[in-house]
C-alpha positions in Angstrom: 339.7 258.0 70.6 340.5 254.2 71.6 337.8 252.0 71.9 339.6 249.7 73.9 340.0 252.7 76.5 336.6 253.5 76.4 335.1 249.5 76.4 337.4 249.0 79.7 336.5 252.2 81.3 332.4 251.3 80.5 333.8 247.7 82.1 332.6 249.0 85.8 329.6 249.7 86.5 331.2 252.8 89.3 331.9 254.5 86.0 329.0 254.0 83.7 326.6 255.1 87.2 329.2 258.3 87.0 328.2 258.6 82.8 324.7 258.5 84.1 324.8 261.6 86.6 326.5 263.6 83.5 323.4 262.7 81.5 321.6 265.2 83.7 324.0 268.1 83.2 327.7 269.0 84.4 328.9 268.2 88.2 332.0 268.5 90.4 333.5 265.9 91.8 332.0 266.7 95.2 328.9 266.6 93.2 329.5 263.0 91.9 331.1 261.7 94.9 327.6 262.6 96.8 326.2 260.0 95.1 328.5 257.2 96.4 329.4 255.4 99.6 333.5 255.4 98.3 336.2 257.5 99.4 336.8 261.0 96.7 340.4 259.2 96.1 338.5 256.4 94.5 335.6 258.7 93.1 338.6 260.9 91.1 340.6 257.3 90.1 337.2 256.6 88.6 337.4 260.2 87.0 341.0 259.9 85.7 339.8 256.6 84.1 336.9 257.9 82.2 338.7 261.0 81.2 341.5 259.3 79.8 338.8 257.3 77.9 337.5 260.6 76.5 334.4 259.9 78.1 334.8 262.9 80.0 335.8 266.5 79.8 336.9 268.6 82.1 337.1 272.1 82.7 337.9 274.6 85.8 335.6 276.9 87.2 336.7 278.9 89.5 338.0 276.3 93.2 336.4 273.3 91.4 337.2 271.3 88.0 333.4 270.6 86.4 332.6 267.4 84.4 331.1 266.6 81.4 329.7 263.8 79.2 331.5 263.3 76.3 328.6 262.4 73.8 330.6 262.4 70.8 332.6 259.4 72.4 329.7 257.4 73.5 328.5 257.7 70.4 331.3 256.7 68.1 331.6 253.7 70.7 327.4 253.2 70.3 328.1 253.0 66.2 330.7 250.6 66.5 328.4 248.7 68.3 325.6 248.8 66.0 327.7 248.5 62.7 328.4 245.0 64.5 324.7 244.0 64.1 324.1 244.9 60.5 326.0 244.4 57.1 326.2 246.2 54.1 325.0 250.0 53.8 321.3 249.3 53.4 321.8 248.2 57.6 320.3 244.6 56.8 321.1 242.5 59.6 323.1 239.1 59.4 
């Protein structure tokens, strides 16, 4: 995984609104596009984006490719974040 892919795609808040949705449980990209007042070109340019991130994964069911959240992503990205805020291994903070 690259964090810099991941950091850019969380950059706009289109896709982290998209990462939200998945929270709830898989969805189409009908599904997702439902939720926004933007073309499905842009929706699946948003799509591309956070699957090339790993963010996403993808998977085709029958007519429709279904999306998920990648949590093991996020949360690689989330413990970079945090090991930013502490030092050493008992986690005291700077």
């Amino acid at each position: 995984m690259s964090l810099n892919l991941a950091f850019k795609a969380l950059a706009d808040p289109t896709r982290r609104e998209i990462l939200q949705l998945l929270r709830s449980g898989n969805l189409n990209a009908g599904e997702i596009a439902d939720h926004f007042a933007m073309t499905k070109p842009s929706i699946s340019h948003h799509l591309k984006l956070l699957k090339q991130a790993d963010l996403i994964m993808d998977e085709k069911q029958g007519q429709f490719i279904v999306y998920t959240l990648n949590t093991s992503v996020v949360e690689d990205a989330m413990g970079w974040i945090l090991r930013l805020t502490h030092t050493g291994e008992g986690g005291d903070k700077k």
